[in-house]
Phi, psi and omega in degrees: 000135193061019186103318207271109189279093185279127158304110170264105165289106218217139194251138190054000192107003186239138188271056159013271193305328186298308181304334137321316157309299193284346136348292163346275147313307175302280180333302184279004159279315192279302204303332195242040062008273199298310184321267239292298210301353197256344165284321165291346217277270158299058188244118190283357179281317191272025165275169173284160177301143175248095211234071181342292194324298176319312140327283195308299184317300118017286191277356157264345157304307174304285184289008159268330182295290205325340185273309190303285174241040190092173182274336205266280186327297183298341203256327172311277195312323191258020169276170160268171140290346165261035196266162283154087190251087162246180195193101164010134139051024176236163167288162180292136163232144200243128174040147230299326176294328157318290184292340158317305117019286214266320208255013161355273201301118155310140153304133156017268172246064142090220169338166154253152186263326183311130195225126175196159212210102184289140199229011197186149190185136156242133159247160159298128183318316155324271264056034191222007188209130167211200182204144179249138199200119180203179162245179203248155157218138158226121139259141187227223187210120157343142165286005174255010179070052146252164213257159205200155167228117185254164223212146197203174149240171174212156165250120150245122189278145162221170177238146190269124177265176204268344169278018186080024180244167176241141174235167211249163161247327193208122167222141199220165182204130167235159200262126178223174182278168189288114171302152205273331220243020207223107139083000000 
């Protein structure tokens, strides 16, 4: 082959050299095997749709449990286990026993008043990671006991479970003037 005279040399009747060739061979037949199989594999058709709309519905869903059944109830129930709970003027709570923990107890008094509105949503072409970005109203009362709404924005990150429902990983919020463009 090329010019090049392999001497045949055969120990019992088996041809060394072919069998090292077809080895050779047979190997560069199994690497691009796995390559393709592994492009078939990662194939972006066989991911989920990566469908802001699905994201908002997921986070207005999330603020109607809250309206429905506290604030507490809802921030439990739409967590992941690894979430990441910040909040004005709280220490971090890092992952869902922690925040069980802390938000264990339904409020009081009953319903939550907090109303937030997703005003934006992305996902990752995966489909498996996104983000939500909207604002907030809570009323409350003034330190001079005047009744008041105060108003913010928050980012939620969220992930996709394996059952295809979404759960937040992170979620932060900051107290803003009543935004121009929201209720």
């Amino acid at each position: 082959m090329f010019g090049i005279k392999v001497p045949n040399r055969t120990f019992f009747n088996v041809n060394f050299y072919k069998v090292m060739n077809d080895r050779i061979i047979n190997g560069y037949f199994l690497l691009v095997f796995l390559i393709i199989h592994a492009g078939c594999a990662s194939d972006p058709a066989s991911r989920p749709a990566a469908d802001p709309a699905e994201l908002v519905a997921a986070d207005s869903a999330f603020c109607q449990r809250s309206l429905e059944a506290g604030m507490k109830v809802a921030f439990v129930e739409y967590a992941d286990s690894a979430v990441i709970k910040m909040d004005d003027g709280q220490p971090v709570i890092r992952g869902i026993q922690h925040l069980q923990t802390l938000w264990a107890d339904p409020r009081p008094d009953g319903p939550s008043p907090l109303v937030w509105a997703p005003q934006h949503a992305e996902v990752a072409a995966s489909g498996d990671l996104g983000y939500t970005f909207g604002y907030w109203r809570f009323p409350g009362r003034t330190d001079a006991g005047t009744d008041t709404l105060y108003y913010g924005n928050y980012v939620s990150i969220w992930k996709r479970q394996t059952d295809g429902s979404w759960k937040y990983v992170l979620d932060t919020g900051t107290n803003t003037p009543k935004p121009d463009d929201w209720e």
